[in-house]
N, C-alpha and C positions, 0 to 999 in steps of 0.2 A: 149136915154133910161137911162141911167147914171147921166140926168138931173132927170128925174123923179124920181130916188129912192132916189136921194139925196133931194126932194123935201117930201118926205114921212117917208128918216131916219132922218133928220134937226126936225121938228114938233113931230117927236114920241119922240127925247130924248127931245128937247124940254117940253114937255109935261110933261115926265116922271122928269124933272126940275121944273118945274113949281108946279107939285104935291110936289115935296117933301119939296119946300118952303114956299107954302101957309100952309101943316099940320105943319112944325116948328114953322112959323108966330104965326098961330092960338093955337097951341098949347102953345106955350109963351104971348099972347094977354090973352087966359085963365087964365093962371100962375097968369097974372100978376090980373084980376080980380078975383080970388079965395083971394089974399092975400091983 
């Protein structure tokens, strides 16, 4: 059981990773073609 929520908390922060790097990426990708 222990396997599986560690297979379900791993992917959500994960996730919640993944989001906050692609909006910095993209948000500096913009930056940099506004300027």
């Amino acid at each position: 059981m222990s396997i599986v929520l560690d297979g379900i908390a791993i992917p959500d922060a994960l996730r919640s990773s993944v989001l906050t790097v692609v909006t910095v990426v993209y948000a500096g990708f913009d930056a940099l073609m506004v300027d």
